[in-house]
N, C-alpha and C positions, 0 to 999 in steps of 0.2 A: 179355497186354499191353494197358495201355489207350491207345484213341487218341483223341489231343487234340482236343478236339470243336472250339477256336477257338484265336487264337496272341496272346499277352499283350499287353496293349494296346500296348507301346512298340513291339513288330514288326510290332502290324496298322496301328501310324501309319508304317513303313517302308514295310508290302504298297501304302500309298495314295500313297505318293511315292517312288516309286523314281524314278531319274533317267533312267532306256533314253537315255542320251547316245548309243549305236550303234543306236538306233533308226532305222529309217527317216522321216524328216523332211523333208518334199516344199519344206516351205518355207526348205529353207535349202540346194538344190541341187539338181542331179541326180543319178538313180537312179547311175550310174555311182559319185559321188563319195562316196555312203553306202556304197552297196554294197562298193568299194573300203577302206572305215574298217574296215566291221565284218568285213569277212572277213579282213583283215591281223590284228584282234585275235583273231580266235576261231581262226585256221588255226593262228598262235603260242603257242597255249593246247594244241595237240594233241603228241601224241608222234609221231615219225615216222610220215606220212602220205604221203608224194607221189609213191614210188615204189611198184613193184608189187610184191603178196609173192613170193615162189619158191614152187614146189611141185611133186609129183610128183602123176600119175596113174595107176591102175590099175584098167584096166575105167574105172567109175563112181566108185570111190573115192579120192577128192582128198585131197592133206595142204597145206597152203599151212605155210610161214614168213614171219613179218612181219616189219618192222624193229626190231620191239623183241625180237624171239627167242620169242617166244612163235609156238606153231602150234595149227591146228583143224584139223579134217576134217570133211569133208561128202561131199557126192554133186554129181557134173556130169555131168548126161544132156544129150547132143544127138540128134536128132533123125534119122530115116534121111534119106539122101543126103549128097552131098558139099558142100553149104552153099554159099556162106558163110550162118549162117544167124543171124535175129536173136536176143539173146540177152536172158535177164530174173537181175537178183541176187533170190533169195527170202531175205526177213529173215525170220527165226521170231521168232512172237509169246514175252510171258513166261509168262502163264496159270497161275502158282503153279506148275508143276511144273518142275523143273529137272535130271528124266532123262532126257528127251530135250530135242533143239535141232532142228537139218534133219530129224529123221526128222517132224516135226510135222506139216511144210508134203506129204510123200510117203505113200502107201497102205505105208506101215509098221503090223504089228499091234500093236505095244505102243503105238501110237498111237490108235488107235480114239476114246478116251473124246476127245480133244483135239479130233479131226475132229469127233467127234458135237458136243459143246459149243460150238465155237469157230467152224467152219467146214462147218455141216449135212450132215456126213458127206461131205463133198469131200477130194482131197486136193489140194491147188493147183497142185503142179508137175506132176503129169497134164495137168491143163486148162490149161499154159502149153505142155506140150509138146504135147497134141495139137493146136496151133494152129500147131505149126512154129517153138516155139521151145527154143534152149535154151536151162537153165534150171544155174543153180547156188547152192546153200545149205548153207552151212557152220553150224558149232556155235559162237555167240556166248560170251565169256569169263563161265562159270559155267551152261554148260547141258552136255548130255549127257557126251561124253567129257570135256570140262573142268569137270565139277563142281567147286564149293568147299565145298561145306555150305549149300547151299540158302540160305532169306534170311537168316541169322547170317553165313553166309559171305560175300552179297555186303556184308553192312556192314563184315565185315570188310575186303573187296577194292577197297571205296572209301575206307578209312580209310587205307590203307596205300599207295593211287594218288597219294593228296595228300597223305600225305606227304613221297614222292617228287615230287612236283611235279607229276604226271598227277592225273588223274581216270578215274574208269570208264565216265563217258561220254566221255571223249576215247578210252578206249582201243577202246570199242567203234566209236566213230565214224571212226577212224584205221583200222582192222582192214579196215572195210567198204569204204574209200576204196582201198585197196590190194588187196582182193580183187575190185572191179571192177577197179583198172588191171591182175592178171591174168587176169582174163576177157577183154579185151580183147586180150589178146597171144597168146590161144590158134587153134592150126588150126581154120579151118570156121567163126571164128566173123565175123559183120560186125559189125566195132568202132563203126561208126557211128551202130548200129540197137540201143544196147543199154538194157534200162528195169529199173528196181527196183520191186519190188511188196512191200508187209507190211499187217498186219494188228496192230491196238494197237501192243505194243513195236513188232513190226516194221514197223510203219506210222509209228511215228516215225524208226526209221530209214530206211524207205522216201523220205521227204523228206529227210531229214540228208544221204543218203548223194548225194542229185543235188544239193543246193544246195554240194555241197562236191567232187566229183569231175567232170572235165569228158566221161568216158569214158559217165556216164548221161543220154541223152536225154531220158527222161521216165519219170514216176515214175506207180505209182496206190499212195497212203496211206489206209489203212483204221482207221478209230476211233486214231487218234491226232494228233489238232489241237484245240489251245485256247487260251485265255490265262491266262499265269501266274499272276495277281494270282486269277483265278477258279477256279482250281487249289488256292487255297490258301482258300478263304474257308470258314465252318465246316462239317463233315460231310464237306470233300471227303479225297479219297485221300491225295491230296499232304503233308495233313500230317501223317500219320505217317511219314514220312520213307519207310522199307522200299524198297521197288524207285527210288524216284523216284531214287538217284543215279544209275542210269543213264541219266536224261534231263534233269540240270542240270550246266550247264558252268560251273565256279564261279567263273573268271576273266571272262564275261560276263553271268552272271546279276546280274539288276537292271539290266545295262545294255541289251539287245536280248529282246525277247520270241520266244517261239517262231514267227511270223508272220512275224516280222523273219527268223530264223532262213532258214523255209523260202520267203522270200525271194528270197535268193541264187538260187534256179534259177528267176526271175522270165520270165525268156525261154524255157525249155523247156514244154510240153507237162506238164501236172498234173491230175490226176484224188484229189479227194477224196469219201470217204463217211463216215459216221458215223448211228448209232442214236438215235432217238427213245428216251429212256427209260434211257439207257447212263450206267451207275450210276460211271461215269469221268472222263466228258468231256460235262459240263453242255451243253442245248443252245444255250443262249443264248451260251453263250463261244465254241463250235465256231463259230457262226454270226459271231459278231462276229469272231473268228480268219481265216475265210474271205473276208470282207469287207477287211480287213485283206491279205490275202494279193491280193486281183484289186487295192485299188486299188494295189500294189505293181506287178501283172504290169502295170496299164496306165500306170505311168509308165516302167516300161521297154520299153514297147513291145510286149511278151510276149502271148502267146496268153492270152484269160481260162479261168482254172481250171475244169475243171468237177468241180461241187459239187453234193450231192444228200444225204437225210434218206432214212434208210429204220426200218421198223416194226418191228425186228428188235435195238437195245437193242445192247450189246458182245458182238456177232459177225459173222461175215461168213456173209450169208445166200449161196444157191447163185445166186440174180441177181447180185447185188454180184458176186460174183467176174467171171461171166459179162460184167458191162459191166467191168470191168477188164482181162479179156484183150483184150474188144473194143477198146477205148478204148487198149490199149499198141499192139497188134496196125494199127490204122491211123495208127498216130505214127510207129510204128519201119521 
């Protein structure tokens, strides 16, 4: 398949004027009253999101059901003693492979190559739990137990979301919002003290998932932050469309950028990193994304994010991790 190296002139005069009318816009009010617009339009863009899912457990193995009827399974380890203890959502990244999901972020062996590649042979929720947390990660819509046909299948799975009137980043993003608000309902755990962590994909839901649920205090997002317009300029990923519908929400795209986005959790506690050289998320956009995202935190008052570069390109080297559990680990 070829990809489009540039997008036809009448769309790259669109990529240069979109309107981000839910943008954050310092001069025409406060944090509150934007914040207020754009969350009222993107929260009505999703599928049932506000409640928690249902699930049963067994041992370590989780089954949740959402509101839209759809279930995943994962793993939810806590930690010895009798808690309450603080708790972390792990998003699994996407990394082209789509037969596994939670087993990515776990010392699972059909895992290896993902760890070695992705994650310098770490497995993450280890070093979330040996720090005294638990940790829970489920199987996102199109990874291990819920395959569709790998990437044909998820075009198919966005095709078919909007036509029903969802989308597949809504559905993912609804999913996760409801499986923190059952993390938070469960024994042992302190609901007050709970943070999300990912890595690329799951680094963009890492932020998605706190700017939209109230049960996450603080987030650490790994190699996924940028700006759209720079997302799409030639050579980059984004325009070949392929994975990107799970990270554009079509009812606000054009009008709120991804910053604006992860905005919304302006007042919590944020931890970003991203790769020098990371053939995904340009440095100069991460950088202006970032910039974009503090001076957000400090009109609303919010803690300033912290933000750092490292030498290591799209992956999560074994320091990155290490200052991520640090950096959750004294918020929570």
């Amino acid at each position: 398949m070829n990809t489009p190296s540039e997008l036809p002139a009448f769309l790259e005069a669109r990529r240069l004027e979109l309107p981000m009318d839910l943008a954050f816009a310092f001069e025409r009010g406060p944090f509150d009253v934007g914040a207020r617009r754009l969350a009222r339009v993107w929260q009505a863009s999703l599928p049932p999101w506000r409640e928690a899912a249902t699930g049963t457990v067994q041992g370590e193995v989780v089954t949740l059901r959402f509101a839209t009827g759809a279930e995943s399974t994962g793993r939810f380890v806590r930690p010895a003693g009798q808690g309450p203890h603080p708790a972390v959502l792990l998003l699994h990244d996407h990394g082209g492979a789509f037969d596994h999901g939670w087993q990515k972020l776990f010392d699972d062996p059909g895992t290896q190559g993902s760890r070695g590649t992705h994650y310098d042979g770490q497995a993450p929720a280890q070093a979330f739990v040996d720090a005294g947390f638990a940790v829970l990660c489920l199987d996102a819509l199109g990874w291990g137990a819920r395959q569709t046909g790998g990437y044909a299948g998820q075009q198919a799975l966005a095709a078919n979301a909007q036509a029903l009137g969802w989308s597949l980043a809504g559905l993912v993003a609804a999913e996760d919002a409801q499986a923190a608000a059952w993390l938070a309902a469960q024994p042992g755990i302190d609901a007050g003290r709970m943070g999300a962590f990912g890595f690329s994909f799951g680094g963009l839901r890492a932020w998605q998932v706190a700017a939209l649920s109230a049960h996450i205090a603080a987030h650490a997002s790994l190699s996924w932050m940028a700006c759209c317009v720079d997302l799409m300029r030639p050579g980059a990923p984004l325009l070949a469309g392929q994975s990107a519908f799970y990270m554009l929400h079509p009812k606000i795209a054009g009008r709120a950028d991804f910053p604006d986005l992860a905005g919304l959790a302006a007042r919590k506690p944020q931890f970003y990193r991203s790769g020098r050289g990371d053939r995904h998320m340009p440095e100069d956009s991460v950088i202006r994304a970032w910039g974009r995202i503090a001076r957000i935190c400090r009109a609303a008052g919010g803690p300033r994010p912290d933000t750092a570069l490292h030498d290591a390109g799209h992956t999560c080297p074994r320091e990155t991790l290490a200052e991520a559990v640090a950096f959750l680990k004294t918020r929570l």
